[in-house]
C-alpha positions as CSV (number, residue, x, y, z in Angstrom):
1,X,131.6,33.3,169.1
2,X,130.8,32.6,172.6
3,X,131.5,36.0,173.8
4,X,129.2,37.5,171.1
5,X,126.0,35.7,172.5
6,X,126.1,37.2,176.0
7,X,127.0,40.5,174.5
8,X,124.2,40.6,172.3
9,X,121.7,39.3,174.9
10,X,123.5,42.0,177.5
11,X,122.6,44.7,174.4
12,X,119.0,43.6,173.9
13,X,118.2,43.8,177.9
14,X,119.6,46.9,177.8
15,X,117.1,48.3,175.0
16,X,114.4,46.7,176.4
17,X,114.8,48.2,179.4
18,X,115.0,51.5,178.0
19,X,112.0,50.6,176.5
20,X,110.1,50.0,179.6
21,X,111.7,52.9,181.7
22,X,110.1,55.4,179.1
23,X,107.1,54.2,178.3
24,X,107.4,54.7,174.5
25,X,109.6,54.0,171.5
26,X,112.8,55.9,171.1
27,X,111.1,56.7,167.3
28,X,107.4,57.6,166.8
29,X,105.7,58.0,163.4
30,X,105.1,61.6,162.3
31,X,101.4,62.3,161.7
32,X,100.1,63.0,158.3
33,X,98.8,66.7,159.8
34,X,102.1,67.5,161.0
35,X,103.5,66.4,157.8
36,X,101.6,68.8,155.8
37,X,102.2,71.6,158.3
38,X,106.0,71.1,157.5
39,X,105.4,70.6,154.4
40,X,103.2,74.4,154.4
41,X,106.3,75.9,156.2
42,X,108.7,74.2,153.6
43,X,107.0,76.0,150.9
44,X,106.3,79.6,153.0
45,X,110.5,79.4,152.8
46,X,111.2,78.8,149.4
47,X,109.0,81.5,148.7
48,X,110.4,83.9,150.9
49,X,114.0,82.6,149.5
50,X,112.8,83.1,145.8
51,X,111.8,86.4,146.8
52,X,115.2,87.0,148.0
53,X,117.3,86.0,144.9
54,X,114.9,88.2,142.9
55,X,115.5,91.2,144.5
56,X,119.1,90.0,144.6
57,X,118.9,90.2,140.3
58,X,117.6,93.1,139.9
59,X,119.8,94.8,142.2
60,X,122.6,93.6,140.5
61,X,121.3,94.7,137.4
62,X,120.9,97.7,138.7
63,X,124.9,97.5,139.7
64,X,125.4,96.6,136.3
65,X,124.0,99.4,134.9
66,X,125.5,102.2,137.3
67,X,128.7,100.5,136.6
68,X,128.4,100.6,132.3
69,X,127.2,104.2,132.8
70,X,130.3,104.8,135.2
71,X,132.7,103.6,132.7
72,X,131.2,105.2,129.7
73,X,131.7,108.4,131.3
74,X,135.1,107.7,132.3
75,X,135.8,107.1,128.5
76,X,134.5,110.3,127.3
């Protein structure tokens, strides 16, 4: 138990002084503004990723149906 005190006294000096030596928390709120912006850019990608799968569907429909065709053929 003793050695834990001068440890942990040795750990706080050592963040406060971090503290001081750059002028400003390690962590800083994130503004509402830039929030929103992220959350904008957020969206702008799920779109463009929606847009992707869709095209992905119907190009494998498209697959699908080449391929039934294909095999129909190869039947007759």
């Amino acid at each position: 138990m003793r050695f834990v005190r001068p440890f942990l006294a040795l750990f706080v000096a050592a963040l406060m002084a971090t503290l001081v030596a750059t002028g400003e928390p390690p962590a800083r709120a994130q503004s509402t503004d830039e929030a929103e912006e992220e959350a904008d850019d957020a969206r702008e990608r799920v779109d463009d990723a929606s847009g992707l799968v869709d095209e992905a569907v119907e190009n494998r429909e498209e697959i699908e149906h080449q391929l039934a065709e294909s095999i129909s053929r190869l039947n007759e």
